[in-house]
N, C-alpha and C positions, 0 to 999 in steps of 0.2 A: 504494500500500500504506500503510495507517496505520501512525502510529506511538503508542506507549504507552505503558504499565506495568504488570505486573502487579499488582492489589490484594490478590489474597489467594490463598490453593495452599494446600488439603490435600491434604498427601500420601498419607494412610490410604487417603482416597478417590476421588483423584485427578483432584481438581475444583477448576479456576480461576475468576477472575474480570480480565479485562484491561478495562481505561481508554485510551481513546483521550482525544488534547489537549484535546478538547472536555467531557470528562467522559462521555459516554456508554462504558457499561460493558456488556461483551459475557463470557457465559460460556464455559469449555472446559475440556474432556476432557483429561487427560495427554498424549494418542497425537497432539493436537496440536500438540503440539512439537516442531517442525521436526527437532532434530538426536536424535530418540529416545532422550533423559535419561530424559522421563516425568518429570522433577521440576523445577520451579523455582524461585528465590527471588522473594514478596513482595517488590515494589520495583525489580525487574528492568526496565530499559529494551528494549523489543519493538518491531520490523516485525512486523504478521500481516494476516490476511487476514479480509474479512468474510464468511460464507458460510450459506445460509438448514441450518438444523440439523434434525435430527430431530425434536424437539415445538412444529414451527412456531415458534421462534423464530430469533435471530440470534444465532452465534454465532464467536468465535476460530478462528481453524486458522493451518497453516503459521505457527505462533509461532517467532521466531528472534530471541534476543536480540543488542541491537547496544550498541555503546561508549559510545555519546553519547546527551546526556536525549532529551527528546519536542523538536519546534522547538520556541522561544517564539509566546505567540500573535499573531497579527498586530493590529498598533494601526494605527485611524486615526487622522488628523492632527487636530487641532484646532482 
């Protein structure tokens, strides 16, 4: 399961936008949010899941926000 952050949540509308470590950014729907808030904060550190969406693209689900940031990312050695 990745992990990430929320970058952006209107609430009016009810549409996200999550970042996983790597930068790649997945959009989603309120009802994606694992514990049925329907609302989150920008900034929010998330487990979710990738899963192929509705208009052919890729999108969030099972959003569950957790305590701790994203890992760091992995260095090699030099």
């Amino acid at each position: 399961m990745p992990r990430g952050a929320v970058v952006s949540f209107d609430d009016q509308r009810g549409l996200g936008e999550v970042a996983d470590a790597g930068g790649q950014r997945y959009p989603f729907h309120c009802t994606a949010i694992a514990d049925g808030t329907r609302t989150i904060a920008a900034g929010t550190h998330v487990d979710f899941e990738v899963v192929a969406g509705h208009l052919g693209r890729w999108e969030a689900a099972g959003i569950t926000p957790v305590g701790d940031g994203p890992p760091a990312p992995a260095r090699t050695p030099a």
